[in-house]
Structures are given as C-alpha cells and as structure tokens.
Short mmCIF file of the C-alpha atoms (twelve columns), coordinates in Angstrom:
data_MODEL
# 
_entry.id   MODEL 
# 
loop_
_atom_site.group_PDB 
_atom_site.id 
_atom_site.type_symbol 
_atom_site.label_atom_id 
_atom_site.label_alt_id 
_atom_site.label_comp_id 
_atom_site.label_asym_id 
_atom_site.label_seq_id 
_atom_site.Cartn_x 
_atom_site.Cartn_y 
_atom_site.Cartn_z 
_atom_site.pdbx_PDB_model_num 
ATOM 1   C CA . UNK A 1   -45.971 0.395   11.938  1 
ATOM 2   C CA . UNK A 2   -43.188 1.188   9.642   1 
ATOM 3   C CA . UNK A 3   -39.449 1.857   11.125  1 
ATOM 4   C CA . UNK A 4   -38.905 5.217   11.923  1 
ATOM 5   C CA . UNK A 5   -35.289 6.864   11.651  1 
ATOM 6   C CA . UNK A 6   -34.364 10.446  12.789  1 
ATOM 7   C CA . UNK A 7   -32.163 11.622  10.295  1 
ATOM 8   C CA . UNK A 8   -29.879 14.732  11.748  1 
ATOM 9   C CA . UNK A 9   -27.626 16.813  9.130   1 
ATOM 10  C CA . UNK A 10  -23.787 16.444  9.680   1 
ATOM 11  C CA . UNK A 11  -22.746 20.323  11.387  1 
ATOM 12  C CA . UNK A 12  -19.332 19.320  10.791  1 
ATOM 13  C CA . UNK A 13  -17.391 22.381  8.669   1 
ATOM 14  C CA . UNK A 14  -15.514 19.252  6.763   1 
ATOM 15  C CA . UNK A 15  -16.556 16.711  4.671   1 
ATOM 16  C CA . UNK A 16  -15.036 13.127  6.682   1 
ATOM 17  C CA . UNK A 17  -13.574 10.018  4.735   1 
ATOM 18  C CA . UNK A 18  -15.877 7.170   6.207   1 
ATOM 19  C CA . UNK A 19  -13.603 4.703   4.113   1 
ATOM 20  C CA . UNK A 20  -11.418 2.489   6.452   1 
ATOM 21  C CA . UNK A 21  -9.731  0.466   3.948   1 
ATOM 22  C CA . UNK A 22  -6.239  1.318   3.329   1 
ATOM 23  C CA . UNK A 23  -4.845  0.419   0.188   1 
ATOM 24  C CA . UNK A 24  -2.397  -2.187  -0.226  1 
ATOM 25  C CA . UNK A 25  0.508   -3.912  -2.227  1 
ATOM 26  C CA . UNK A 26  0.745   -7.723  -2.954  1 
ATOM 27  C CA . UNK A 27  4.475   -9.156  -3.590  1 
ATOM 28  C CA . UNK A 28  5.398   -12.690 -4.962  1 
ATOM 29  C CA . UNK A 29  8.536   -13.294 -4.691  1 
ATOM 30  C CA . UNK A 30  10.220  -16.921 -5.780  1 
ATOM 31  C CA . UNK A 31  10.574  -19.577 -2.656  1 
ATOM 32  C CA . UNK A 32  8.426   -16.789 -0.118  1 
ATOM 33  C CA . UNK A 33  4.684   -16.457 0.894   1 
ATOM 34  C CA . UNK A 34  2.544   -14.286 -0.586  1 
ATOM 35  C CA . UNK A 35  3.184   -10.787 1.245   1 
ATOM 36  C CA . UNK A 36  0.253   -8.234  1.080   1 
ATOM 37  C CA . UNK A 37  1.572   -5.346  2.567   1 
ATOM 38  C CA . UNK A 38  -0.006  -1.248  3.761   1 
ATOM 39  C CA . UNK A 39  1.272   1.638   1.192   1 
ATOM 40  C CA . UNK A 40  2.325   4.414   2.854   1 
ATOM 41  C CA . UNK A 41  2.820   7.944   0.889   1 
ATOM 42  C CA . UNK A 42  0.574   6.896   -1.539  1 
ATOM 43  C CA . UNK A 43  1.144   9.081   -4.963  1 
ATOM 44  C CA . UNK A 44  0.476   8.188   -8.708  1 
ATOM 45  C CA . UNK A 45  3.592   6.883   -9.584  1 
ATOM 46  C CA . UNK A 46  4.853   5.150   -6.167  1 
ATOM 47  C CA . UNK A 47  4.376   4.562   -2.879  1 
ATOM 48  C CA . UNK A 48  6.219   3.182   -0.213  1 
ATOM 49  C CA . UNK A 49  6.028   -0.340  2.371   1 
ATOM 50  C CA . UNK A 50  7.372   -0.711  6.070   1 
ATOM 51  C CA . UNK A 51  9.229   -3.657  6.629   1 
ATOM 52  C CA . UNK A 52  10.142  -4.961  9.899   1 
ATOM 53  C CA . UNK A 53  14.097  -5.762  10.409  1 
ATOM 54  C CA . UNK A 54  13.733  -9.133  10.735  1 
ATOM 55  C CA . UNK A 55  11.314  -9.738  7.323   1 
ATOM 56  C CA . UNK A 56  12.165  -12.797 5.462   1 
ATOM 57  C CA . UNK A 57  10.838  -10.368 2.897   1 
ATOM 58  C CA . UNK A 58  14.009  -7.494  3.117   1 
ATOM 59  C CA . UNK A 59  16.943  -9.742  2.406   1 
ATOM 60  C CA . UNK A 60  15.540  -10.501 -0.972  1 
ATOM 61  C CA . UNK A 61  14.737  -7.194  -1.992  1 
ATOM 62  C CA . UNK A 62  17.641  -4.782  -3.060  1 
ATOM 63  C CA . UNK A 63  17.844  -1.431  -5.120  1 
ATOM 64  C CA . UNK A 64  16.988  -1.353  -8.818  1 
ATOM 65  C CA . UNK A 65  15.198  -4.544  -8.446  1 
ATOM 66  C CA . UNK A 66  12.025  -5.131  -10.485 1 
ATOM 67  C CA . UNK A 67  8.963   -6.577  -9.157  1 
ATOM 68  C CA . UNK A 68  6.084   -7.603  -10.346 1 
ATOM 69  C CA . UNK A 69  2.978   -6.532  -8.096  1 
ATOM 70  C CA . UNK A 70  -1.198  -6.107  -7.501  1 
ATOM 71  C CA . UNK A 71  -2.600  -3.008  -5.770  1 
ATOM 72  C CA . UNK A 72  -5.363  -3.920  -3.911  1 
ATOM 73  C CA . UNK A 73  -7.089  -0.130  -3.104  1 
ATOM 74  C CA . UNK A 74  -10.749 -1.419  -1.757  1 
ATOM 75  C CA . UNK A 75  -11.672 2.077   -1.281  1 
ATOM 76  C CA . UNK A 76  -10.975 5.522   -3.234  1 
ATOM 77  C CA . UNK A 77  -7.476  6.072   -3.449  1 
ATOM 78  C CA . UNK A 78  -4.450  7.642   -6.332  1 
ATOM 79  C CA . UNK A 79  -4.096  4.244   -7.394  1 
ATOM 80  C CA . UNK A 80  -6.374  2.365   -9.433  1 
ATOM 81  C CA . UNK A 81  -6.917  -1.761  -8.433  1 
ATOM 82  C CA . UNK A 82  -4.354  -3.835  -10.658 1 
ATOM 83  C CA . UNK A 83  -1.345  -4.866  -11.343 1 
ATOM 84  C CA . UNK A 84  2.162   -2.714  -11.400 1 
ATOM 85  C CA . UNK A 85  5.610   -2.930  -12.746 1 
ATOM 86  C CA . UNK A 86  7.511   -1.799  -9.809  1 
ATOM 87  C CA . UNK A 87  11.236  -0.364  -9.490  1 
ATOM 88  C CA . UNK A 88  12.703  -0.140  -5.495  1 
ATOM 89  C CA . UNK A 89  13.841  2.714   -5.847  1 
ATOM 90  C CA . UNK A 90  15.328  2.758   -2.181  1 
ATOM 91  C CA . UNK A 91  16.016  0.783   1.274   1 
ATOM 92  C CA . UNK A 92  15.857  3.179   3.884   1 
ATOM 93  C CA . UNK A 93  16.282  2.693   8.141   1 
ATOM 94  C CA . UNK A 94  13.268  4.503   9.662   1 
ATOM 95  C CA . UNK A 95  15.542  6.351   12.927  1 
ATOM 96  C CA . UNK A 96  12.822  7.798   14.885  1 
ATOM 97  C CA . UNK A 97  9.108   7.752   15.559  1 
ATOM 98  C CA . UNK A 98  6.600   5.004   15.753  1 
ATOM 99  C CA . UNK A 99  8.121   2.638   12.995  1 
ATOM 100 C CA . UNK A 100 11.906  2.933   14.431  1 
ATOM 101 C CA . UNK A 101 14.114  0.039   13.237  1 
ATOM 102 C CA . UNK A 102 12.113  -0.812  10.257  1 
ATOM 103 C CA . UNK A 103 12.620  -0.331  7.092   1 
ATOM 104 C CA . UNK A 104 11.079  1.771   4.324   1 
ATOM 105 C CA . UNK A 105 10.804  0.094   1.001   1 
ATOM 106 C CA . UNK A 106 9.769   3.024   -1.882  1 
ATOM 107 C CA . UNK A 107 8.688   1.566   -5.038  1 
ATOM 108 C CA . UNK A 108 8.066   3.365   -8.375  1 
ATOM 109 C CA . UNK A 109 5.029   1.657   -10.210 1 
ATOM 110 C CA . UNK A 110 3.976   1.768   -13.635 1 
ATOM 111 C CA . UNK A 111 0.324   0.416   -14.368 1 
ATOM 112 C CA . UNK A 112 -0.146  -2.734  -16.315 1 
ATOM 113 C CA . UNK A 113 -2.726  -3.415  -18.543 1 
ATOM 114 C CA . UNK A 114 -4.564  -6.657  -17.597 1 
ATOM 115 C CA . UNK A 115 -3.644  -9.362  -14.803 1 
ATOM 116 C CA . UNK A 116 -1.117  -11.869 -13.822 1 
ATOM 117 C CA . UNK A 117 -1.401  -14.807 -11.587 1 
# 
C-alpha cells in the first residue's frame, strides 16, 4: 500500500541548527580570480576571512582599503544575501590554534542597495 514512516519526536532539551551552509564573502580584486571566501565572527556590521600566508590574495589587501564585495549566506545568518561596501579594518597573524600562520582579514561592511557585476 501506501509508504509508511514512523515519525519519533526530537527528546533533545535544544532546538539543533540542521543548516550546513556557512555563509560566505566574494572578493574581486583587479588582475586576481574571483575569491569566495568562509566569514568567521559573523556580526551585523563585519565579519572576518582567514587567509593562508602564501594567498596571492594578502599582498593586495592592506588596512583602510575599500572593497567592493557579495555575501553569499545560503542559509539563516546576521547578514542578509547582497552586496557590501567593505573597510579592512585589520591584518592580523593568527599565533596559535588550528589556523596558526594565517592571517585574519576583519572587514567592516555596509549593505548596498542593489547588485554589481
């Protein structure tokens, strides 16, 4: 006959974040590929990219800089889909833990209305 599914209530004491996508950040920079890159610290106003030292991306970045970007957040996340004016607002050496030797790239981002190319 039909299918027949046992369906069993969740007993967990906390609701769980089935979600997998992360959200992330797509850079265009002049003369480089397109970089699409995992935020990290997400908030509403910035978030924050791990670069590895050797990045053909990190030599063309400094502080101050303005960028131009598109947040791609597939799932629910602080910051909507779109495109960003974004500050680096610093370049920092990770020391320890499981991104030593990288870099940390935080960016302040402002929303813009509509979309570039």
């Amino acid at each position: 006959m039909g299918n027949n599914f046992i369906i069993r209530s969740d007993k967990r004491r906390e609701d769980r974040k089935y979600d997998l996508a992360e959200p992330l950040v797509e850079l265009r920079i002049p003369n480089l590929p397109v970089y699409q890159l995992k935020l990290y610290d997400v908030s509403q106003h910035g978030s924050g990219v791990v670069l590895k030292p050797d990045s053909r991306l990190l030599p063309q970045i400094s502080v101050g800089q303005e960028l131009r970007v598109r947040v791609l957040a597939p799932g629910v996340s602080i910051l909507e889909d779109g495109d960003y004016d974004a500050t680096v607002e610093h370049l920092t050496e990770v020391k320890t833990g499981r991104f030593n030797g990288h870099y940390v790239v935080g960016l302040s981002l402002e929303k813009k209305k509509g979309f570039w190319l």
